[in-house]
Backbone as CSV, one residue per row, in Angstrom:
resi,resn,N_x,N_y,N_z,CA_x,CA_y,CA_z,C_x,C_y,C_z
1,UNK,0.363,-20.725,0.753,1.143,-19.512,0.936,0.213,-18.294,0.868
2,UNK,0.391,-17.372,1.650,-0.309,-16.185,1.511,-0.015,-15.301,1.322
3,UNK,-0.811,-14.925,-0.058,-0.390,-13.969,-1.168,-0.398,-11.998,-0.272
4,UNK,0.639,-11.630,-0.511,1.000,-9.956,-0.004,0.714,-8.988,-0.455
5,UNK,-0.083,-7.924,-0.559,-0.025,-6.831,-1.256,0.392,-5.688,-0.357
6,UNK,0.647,-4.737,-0.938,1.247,-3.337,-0.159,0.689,-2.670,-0.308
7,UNK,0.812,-1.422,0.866,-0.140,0.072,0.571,1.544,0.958,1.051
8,UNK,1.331,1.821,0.570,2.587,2.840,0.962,1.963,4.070,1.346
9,UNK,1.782,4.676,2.426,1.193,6.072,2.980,2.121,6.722,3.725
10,UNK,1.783,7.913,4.078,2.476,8.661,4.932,1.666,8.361,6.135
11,UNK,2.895,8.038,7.554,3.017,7.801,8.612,1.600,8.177,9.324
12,UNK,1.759,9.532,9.324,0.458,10.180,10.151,-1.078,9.587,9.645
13,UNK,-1.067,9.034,8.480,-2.196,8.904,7.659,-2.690,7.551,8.285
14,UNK,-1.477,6.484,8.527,-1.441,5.340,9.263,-1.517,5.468,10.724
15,UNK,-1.515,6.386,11.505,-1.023,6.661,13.003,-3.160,6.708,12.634
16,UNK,-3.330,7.609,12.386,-5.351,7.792,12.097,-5.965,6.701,11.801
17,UNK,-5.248,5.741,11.088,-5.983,4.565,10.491,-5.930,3.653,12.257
18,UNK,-5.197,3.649,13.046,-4.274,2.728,14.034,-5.501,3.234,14.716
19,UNK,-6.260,4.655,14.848,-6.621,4.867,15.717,-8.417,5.250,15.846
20,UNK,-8.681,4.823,14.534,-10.044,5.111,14.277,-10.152,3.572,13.993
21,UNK,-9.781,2.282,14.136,-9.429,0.910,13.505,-9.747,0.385,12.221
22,UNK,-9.261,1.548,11.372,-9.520,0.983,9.523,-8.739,2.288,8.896
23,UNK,-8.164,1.853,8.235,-7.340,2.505,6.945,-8.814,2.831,5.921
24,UNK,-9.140,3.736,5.628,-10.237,4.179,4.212,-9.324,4.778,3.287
25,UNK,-7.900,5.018,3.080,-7.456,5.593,2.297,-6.992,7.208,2.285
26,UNK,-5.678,7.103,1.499,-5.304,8.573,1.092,-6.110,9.585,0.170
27,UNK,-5.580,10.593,0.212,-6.455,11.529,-0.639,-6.641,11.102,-2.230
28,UNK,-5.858,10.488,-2.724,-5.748,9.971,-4.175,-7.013,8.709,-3.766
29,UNK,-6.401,7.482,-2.979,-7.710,6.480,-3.011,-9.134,7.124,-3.124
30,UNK,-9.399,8.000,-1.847,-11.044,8.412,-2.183,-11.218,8.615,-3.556
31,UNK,-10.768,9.997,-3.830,-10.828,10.782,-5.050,-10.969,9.346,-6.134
32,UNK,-10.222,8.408,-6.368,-10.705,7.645,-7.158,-11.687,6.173,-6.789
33,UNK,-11.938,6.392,-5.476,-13.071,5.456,-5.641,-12.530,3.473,-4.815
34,UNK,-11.193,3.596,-4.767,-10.716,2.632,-3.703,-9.392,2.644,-3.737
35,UNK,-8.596,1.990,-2.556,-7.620,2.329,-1.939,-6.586,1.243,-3.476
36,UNK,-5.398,1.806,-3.611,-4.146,1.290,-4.420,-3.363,0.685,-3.807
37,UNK,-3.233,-0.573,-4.109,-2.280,-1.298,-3.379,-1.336,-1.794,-4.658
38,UNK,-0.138,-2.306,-4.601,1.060,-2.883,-4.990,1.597,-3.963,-4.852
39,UNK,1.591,-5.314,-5.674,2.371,-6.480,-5.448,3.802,-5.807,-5.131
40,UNK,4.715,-6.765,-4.523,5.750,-6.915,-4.151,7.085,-6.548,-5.175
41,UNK,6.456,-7.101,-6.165,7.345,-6.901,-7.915,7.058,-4.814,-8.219
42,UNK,6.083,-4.698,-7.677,5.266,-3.190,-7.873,5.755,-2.521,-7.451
43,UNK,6.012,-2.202,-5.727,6.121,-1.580,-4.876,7.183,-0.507,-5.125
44,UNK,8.496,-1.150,-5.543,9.353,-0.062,-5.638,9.182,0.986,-6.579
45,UNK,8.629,0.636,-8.039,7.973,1.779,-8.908,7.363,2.561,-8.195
46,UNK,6.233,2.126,-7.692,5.108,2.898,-7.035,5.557,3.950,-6.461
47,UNK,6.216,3.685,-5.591,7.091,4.723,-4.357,8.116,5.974,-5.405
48,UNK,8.507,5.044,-6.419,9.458,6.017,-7.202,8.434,7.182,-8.214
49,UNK,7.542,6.640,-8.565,6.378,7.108,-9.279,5.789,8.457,-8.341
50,UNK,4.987,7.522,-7.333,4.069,9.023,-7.041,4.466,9.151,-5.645
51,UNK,5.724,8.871,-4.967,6.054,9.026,-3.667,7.735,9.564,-3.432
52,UNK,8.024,10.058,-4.716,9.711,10.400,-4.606,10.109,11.519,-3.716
53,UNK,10.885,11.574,-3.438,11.421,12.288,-2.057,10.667,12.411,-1.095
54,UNK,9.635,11.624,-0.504,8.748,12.196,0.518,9.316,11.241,1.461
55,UNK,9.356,11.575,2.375,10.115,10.888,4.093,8.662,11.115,4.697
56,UNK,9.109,10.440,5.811,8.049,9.820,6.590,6.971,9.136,5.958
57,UNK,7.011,8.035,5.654,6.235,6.952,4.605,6.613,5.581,5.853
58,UNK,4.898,4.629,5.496,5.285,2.971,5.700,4.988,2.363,5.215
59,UNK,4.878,1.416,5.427,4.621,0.378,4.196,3.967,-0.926,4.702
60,UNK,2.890,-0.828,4.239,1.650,-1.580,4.785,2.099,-3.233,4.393
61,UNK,2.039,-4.132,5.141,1.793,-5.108,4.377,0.803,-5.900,4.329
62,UNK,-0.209,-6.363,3.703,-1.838,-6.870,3.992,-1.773,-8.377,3.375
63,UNK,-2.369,-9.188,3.942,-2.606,-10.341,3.435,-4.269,-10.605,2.217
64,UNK,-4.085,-10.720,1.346,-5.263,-10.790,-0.033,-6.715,-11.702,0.556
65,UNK,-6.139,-12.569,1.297,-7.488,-13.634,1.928,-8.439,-12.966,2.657
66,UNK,-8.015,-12.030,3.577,-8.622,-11.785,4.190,-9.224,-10.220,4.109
67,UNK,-9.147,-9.851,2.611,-10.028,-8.875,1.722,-11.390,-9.550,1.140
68,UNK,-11.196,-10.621,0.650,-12.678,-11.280,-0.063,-13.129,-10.581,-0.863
69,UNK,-13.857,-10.417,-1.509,-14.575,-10.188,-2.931,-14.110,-8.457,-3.304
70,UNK,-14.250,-7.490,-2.419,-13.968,-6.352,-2.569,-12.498,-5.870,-2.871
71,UNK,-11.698,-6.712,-3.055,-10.205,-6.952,-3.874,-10.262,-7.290,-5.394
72,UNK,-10.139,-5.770,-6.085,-10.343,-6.241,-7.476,-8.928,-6.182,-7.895
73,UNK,-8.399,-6.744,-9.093,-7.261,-6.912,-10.293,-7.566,-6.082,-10.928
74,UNK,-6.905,-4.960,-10.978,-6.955,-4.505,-12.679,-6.171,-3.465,-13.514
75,UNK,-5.989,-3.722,-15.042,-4.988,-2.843,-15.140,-5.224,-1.283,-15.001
76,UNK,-3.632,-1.864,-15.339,-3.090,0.008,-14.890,-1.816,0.298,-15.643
77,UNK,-0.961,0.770,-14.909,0.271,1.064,-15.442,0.831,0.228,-16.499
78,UNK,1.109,0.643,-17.850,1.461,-0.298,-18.361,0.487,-1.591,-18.750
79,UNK,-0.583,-1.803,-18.899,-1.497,-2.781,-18.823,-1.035,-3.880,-17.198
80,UNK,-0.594,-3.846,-16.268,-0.207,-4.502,-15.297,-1.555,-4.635,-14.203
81,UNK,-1.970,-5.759,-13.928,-2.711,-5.503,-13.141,-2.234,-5.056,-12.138
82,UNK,-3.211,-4.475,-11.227,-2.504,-4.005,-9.925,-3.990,-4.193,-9.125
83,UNK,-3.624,-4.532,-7.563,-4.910,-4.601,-6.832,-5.358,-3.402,-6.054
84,UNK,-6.645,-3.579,-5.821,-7.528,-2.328,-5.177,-8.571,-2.755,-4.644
85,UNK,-8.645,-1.925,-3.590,-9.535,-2.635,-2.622,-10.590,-1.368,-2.400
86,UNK,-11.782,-1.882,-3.104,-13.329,-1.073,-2.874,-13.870,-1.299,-1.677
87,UNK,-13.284,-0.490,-0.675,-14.080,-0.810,0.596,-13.026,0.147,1.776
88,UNK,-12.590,0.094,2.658,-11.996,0.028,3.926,-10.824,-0.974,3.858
89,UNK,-9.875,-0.796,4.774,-8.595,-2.169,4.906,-9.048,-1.868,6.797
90,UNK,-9.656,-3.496,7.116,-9.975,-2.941,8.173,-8.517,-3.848,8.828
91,UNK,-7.823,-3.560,9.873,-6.978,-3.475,10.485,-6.445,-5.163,10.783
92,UNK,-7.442,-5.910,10.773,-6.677,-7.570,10.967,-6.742,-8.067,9.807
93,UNK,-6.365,-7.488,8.570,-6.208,-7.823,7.496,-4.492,-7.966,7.213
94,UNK,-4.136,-6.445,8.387,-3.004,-6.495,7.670,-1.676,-7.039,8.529
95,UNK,-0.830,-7.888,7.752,0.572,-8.466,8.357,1.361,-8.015,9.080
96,UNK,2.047,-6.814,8.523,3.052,-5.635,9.405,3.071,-4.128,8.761
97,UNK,3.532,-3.279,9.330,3.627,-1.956,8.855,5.208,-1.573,9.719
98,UNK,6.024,-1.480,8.579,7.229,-0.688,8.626,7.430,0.718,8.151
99,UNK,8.548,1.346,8.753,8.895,2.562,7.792,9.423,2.626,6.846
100,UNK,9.479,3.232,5.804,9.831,3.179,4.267,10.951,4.553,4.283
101,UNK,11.997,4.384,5.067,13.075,5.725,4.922,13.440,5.918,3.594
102,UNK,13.756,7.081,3.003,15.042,7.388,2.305,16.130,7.018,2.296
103,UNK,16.651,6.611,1.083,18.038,6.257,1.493,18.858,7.345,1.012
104,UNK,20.075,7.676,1.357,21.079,8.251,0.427,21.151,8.901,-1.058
105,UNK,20.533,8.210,-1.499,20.214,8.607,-3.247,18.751,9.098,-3.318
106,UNK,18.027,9.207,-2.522,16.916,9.830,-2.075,15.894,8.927,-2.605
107,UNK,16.300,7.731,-2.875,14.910,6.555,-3.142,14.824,5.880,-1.897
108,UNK,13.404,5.175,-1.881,13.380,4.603,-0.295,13.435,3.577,-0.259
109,UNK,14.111,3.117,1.188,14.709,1.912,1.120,13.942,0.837,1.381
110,UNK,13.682,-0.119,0.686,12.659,-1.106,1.177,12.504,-2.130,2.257
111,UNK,11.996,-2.916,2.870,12.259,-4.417,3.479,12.224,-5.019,2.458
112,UNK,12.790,-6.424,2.507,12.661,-7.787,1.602,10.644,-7.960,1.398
113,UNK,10.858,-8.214,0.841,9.303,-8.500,-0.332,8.898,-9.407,-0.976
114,UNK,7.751,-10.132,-0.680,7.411,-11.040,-1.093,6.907,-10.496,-3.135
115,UNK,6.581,-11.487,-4.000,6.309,-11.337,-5.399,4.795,-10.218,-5.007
């Protein structure tokens, strides 16, 4: 089975990644040194955490295999590990990219999610 992690960005940030062929990250990833990604169990905090009310968001989905060594574990929130990737997400890494709307109550609505 192949394990999922998430990136959550704003649209345009992903439309640049689509078109230069590698995601290097949002302004928070540089600034700290590699890109934040989110297990599946994660994701919805994340978004509620440091992405609340912002529209126009997607939601990356990347497969872990095909990161290799530059995919570290480690904690964070809560002692939870969480993964991060020291490097680039270069573009056939990743599974699908959807939009992450708002819903109604102004949290965003997810797709189904793997752990």
């Amino acid at each position: 089975m192949t394990q999922v992690i998430y990136k959550i960005c704003r649209a345009d940030q992903w439309r640049e990644a689509e078109r230069s062929g590698a995601f290097r990250g949002a302004a928070i990833d540089l600034a700290d040194g590699y890109i934040h990604f989110s297990t599946g169990a994660q994701a919805t905090e994340t978004a509620a955490r440091h992405f609340a009310g912002i529209g126009d968001l997607v939601l990356v989905a990347v497969a872990t295999a095909a990161l290799g060594p530059a995919l570290k574990w480690e904690p964070s929130r809560g002692g939870a590990l969480f993964p991060h990737l020291y490097g680039v997400l270069a573009l056939d890494a990743v599974l699908w990219v959807k939009p992450l709307p708002l819903g109604g109550d102004g949290r965003h609505v997810f797709p189904e999610l793997g752990p």
